[in-house]
C-alpha positions as CSV (number, residue, x, y, z in Angstrom):
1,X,-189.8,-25.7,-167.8
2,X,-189.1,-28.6,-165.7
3,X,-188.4,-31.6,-167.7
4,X,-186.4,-31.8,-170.8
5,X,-184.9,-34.6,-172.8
6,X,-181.6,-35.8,-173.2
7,X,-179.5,-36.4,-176.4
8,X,-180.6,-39.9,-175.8
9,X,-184.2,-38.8,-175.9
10,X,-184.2,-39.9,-172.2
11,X,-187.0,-37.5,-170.1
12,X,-185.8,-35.7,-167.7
13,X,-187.7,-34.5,-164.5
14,X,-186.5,-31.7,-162.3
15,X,-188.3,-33.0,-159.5
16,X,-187.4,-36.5,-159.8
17,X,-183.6,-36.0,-160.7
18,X,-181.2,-33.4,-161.1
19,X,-178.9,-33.8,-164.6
20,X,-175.6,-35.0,-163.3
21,X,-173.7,-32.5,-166.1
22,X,-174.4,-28.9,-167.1
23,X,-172.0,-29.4,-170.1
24,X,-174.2,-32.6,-171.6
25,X,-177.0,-31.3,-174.4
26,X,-180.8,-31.0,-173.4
27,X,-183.6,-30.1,-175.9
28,X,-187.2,-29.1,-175.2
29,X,-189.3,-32.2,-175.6
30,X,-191.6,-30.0,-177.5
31,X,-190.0,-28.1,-180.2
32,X,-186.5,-29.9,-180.0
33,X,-184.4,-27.0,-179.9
34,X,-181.9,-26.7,-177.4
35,X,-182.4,-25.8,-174.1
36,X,-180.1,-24.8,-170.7
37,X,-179.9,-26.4,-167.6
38,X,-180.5,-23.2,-164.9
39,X,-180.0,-23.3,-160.9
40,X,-179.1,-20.9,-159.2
41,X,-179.8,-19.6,-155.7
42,X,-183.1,-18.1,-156.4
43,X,-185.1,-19.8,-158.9
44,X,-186.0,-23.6,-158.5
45,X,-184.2,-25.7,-160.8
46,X,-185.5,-25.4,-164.3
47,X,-184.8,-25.6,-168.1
48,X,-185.0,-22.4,-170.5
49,X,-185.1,-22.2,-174.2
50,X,-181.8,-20.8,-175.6
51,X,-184.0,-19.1,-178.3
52,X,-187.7,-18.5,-177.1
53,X,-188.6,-17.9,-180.6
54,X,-188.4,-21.4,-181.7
55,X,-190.9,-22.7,-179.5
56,X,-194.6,-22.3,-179.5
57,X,-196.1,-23.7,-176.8
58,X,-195.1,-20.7,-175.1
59,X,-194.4,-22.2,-171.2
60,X,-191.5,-20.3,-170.8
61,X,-190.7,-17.5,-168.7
62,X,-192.9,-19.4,-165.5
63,X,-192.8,-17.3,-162.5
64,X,-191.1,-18.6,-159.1
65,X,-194.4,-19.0,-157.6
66,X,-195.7,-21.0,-160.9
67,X,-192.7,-23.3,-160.8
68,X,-193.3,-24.2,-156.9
69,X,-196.8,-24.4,-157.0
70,X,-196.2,-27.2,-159.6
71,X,-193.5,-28.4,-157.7
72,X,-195.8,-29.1,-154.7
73,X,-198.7,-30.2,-156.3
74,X,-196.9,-32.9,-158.4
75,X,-195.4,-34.3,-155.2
76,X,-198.6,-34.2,-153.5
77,X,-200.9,-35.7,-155.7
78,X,-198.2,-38.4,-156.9
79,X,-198.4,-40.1,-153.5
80,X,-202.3,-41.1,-154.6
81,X,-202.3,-40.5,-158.4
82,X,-200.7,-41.4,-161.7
83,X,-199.4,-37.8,-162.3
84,X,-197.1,-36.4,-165.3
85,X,-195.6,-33.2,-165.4
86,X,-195.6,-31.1,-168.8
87,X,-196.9,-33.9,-170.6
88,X,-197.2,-33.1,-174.1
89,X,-200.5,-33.8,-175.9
90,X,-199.6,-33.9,-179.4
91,X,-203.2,-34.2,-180.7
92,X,-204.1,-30.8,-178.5
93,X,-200.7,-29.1,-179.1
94,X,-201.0,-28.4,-175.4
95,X,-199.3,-29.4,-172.4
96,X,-200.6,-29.2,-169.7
97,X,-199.4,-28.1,-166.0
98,X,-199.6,-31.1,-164.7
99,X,-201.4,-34.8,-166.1
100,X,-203.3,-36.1,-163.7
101,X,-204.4,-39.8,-164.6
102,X,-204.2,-39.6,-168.0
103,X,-207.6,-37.8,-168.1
104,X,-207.6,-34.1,-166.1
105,X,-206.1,-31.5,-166.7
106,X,-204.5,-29.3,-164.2
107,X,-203.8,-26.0,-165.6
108,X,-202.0,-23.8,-162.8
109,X,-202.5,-19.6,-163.7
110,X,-200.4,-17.4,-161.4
111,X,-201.0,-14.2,-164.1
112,X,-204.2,-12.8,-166.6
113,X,-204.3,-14.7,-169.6
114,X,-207.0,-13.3,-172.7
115,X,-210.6,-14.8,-172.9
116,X,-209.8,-15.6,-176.5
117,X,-206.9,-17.8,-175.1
118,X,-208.8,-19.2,-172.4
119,X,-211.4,-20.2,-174.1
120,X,-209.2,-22.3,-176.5
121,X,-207.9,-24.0,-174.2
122,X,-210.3,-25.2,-172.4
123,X,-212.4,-26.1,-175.7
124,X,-209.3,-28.0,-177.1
125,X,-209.3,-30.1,-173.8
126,X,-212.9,-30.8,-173.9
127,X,-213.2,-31.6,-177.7
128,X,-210.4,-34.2,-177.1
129,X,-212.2,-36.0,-173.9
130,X,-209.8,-34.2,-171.4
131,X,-211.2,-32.8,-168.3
132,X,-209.4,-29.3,-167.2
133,X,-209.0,-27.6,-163.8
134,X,-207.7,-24.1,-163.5
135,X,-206.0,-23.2,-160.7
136,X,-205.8,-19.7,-159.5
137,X,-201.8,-18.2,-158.3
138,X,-202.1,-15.3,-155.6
139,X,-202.8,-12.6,-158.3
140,X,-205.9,-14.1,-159.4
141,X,-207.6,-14.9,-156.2
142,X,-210.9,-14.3,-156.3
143,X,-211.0,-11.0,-153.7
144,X,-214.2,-8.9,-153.6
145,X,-215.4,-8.2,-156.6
146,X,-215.6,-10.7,-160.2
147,X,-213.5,-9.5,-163.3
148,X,-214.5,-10.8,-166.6
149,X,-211.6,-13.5,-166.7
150,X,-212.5,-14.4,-162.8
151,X,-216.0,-15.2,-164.5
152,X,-215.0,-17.0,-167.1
153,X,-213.0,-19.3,-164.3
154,X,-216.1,-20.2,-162.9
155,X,-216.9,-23.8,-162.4
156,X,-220.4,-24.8,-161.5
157,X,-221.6,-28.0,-159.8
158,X,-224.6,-29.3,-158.0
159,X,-222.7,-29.4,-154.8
160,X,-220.8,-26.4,-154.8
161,X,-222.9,-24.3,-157.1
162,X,-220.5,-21.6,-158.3
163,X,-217.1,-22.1,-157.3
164,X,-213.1,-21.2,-157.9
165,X,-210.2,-22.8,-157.5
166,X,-207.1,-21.0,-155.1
167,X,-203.5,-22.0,-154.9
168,X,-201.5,-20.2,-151.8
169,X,-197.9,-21.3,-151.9
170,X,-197.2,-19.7,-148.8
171,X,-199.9,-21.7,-146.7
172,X,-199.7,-24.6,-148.8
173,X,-203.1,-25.4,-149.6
174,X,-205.7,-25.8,-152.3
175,X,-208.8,-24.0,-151.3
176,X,-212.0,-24.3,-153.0
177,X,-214.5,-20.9,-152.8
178,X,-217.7,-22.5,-153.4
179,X,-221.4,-21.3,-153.2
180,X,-220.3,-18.0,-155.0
181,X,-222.7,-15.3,-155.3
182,X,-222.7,-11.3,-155.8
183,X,-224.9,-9.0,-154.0
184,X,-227.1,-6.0,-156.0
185,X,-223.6,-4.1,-155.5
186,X,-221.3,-6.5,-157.1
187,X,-219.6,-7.8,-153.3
188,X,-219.0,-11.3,-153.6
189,X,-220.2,-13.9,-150.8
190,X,-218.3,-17.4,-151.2
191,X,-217.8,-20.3,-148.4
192,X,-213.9,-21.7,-148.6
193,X,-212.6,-25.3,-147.9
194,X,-209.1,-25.5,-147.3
195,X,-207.2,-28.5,-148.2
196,X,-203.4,-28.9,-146.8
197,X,-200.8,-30.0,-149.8
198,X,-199.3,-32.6,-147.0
């Protein structure tokens, strides 16, 4: 996680400010149990839950590439955007990646996740007036071939017809894979549009 609050109740944001104190108290702003300030030389600077079990929003554990790739979208989309990190939507129980405008969600997936959970998700966004964007980590790029959760990730629109969002930390871009479409052997055909984090 990257934002906690103090015993003040004050947010805290990773990527805004770094706690001045390892020894002062910080809770999840979800649960509200207690949670430890972490950095150390390989990990970006994060909060972890000093029992898992007590939380269930269940955003712990984020991979190095996650926890970057939120890193860098939040700074690049806050130079044009309103943008929250972790915000907490009571009414959904969810919180999303990142908050952008009060209105889309960006939901950033660097590992498989179930259909069943999926699917909640992104129902409990739309019931509640929320627009969400998944964004694909290195592992689920979409590759040759379409896997059932790669399907169920499709987004279609008029312009791009079928298309798939990509996230490469290393190159630093969003790309888009648009105009998706499988031959009578299953290869996939796509156009991509690459679009620079800076």
């Amino acid at each position: 996680m990257l934002t906690a609050v103090d015993e003040k109740n004050c947010l805290i944001n990773l990527l805004e400010t770094l706690p001045a104190s390892r020894s002062k108290q910080y809770f999840c702003p979800f649960c509200h149990s207690e949670v430890v300030f972490k950095n150390g030389p390989i990990k970006l600077p994060h909060f972890a839950h000093k029992q898992l079990k007590t939380c269930t929003l269940g955003n712990e554990n984020e991979s190095e590439q996650h926890l970057m790739l939120k890193k860098e979208l939040y700074e690049w989309l806050k130079e044009t955007e309103s943008v929250e990190i972790e915000y907490y939507l009571p009414e959904l129980r969810q919180t999303p990646d990142l908050l952008i405008n009060g209105k889309v969600a960006l939901e950033i997936q660097c590992s498989p996740l179930s259909l069943k959970r999926l699917h909640e998700r992104t129902m409990n966004y739309r019931l509640h007036g929320f627009k969400v964007v998944w964004l694909m980590g290195r592992d689920l790029w979409l590759g040759n071939r379409l896997t059932e959760l790669k399907k169920q990730l499709l987004c279609y629109s008029e312009n791009h017809g079928f298309h798939y969002w990509e996230l490469d930390l290393t190159k630093r871009v969003l790309r888009l894979q648009s105009l998706i479409h499988e031959d009578l052997r299953g290869r996939l055909f796509y156009v991509t549009h690459s679009f620079s984090f800076k």
